[in-house]
C-alpha positions as CSV (number, residue, x, y, z in Angstrom):
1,X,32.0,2.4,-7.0
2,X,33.5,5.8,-7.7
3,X,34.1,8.3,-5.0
4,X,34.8,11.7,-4.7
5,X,37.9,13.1,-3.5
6,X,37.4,15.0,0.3
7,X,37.1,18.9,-0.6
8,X,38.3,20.9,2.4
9,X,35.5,20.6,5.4
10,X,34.5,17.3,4.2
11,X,35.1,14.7,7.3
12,X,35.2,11.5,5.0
13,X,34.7,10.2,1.2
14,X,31.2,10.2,-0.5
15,X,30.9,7.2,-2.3
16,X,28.3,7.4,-5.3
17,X,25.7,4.6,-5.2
18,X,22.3,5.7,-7.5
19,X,20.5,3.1,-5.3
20,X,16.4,3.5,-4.3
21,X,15.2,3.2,-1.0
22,X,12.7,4.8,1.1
23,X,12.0,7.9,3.0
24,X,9.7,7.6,6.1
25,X,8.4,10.5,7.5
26,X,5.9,11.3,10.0
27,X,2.7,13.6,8.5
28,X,0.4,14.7,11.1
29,X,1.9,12.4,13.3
30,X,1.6,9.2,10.7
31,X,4.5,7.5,9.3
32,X,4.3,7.9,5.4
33,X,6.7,5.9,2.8
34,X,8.3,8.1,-0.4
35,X,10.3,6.4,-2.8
36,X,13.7,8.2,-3.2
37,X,17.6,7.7,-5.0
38,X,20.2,7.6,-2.9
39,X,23.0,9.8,-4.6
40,X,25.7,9.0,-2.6
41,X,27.0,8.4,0.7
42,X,29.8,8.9,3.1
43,X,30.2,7.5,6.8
44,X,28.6,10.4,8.2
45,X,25.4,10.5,5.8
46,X,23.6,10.4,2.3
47,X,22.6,12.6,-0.3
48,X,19.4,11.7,-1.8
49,X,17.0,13.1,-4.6
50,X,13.2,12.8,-4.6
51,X,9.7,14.1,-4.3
52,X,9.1,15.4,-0.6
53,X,8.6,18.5,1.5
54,X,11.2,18.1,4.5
55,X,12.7,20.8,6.9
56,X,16.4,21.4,8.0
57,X,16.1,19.5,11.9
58,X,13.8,17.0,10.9
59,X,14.5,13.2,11.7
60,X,13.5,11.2,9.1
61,X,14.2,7.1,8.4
62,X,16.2,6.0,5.4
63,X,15.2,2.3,4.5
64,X,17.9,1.3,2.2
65,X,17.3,-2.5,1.6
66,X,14.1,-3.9,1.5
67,X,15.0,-7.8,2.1
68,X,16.3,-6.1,6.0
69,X,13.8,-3.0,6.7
70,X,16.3,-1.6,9.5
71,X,15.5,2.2,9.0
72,X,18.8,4.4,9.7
73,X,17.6,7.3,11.4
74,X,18.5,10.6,10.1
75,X,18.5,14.4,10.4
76,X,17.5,16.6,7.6
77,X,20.5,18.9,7.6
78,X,20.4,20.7,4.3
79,X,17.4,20.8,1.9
80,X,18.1,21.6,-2.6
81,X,16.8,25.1,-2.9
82,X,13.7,25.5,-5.6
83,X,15.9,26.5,-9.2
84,X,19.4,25.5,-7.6
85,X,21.1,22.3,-9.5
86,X,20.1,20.5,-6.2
87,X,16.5,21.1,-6.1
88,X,14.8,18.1,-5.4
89,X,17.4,17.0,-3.2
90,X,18.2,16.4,0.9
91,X,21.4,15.9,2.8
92,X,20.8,13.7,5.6
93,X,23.6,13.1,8.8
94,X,23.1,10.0,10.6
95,X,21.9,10.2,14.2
96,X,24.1,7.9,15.3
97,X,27.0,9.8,13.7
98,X,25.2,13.2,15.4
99,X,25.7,11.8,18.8
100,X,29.3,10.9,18.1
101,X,30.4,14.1,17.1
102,X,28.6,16.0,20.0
103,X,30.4,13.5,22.2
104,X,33.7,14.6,20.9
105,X,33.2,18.2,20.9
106,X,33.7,20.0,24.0
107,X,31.4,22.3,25.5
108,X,31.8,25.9,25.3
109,X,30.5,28.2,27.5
């Protein structure tokens, strides 16, 4: 698969993978399924494109294989502006990888 070189503030390499899955998010407090692309990825996260209204701060579960349903949970941390060359897209940040990072960086006070 190709990848992309790390520009300066990228932590790791984004790996291209054009691969569906699914998006769940919770409407009114009900879990709904949208199909989505997966753009690429990188250790920390995954870039996706598709057809849903989402929210910097919103947690979100990525189903990437449907033969194992574990759902990665996410955090919505930068959403394609309407008109911009990434409209229609999301950038999502692992939870997991969230809490690893926190745990890493020192408080300030």
């Amino acid at each position: 698969m190709p990848s992309f070189p790390i520009p300066n503030g990228r932590r790791s390499k984004r790996v291209v993978s054009k691969r569906r899955a699914s998006l769940v998010v919770s409407l009114d407090r009900k879990p709904q399924r949208f199909p989505c692309l997966v753009l690429d990825s990188s250790k920390e996260g995954f870039r996706l494109r598709g057809s849903f209204a989402l929210r910097r701060g919103q947690v979100v579960e990525l189903i990437l294989d449907e033969d194992m349903p574990n759902p990665e949970r996410c955090s919505v941390v930068w959403v394609g502006k309407a008109g911009s060359k990434q409209e229609g897209e999301v950038g999502l940040e692992t939870i997991s990888q969230m809490e690893n990072s926190a745990q890493k960086r020192p408080f300030s006070d």
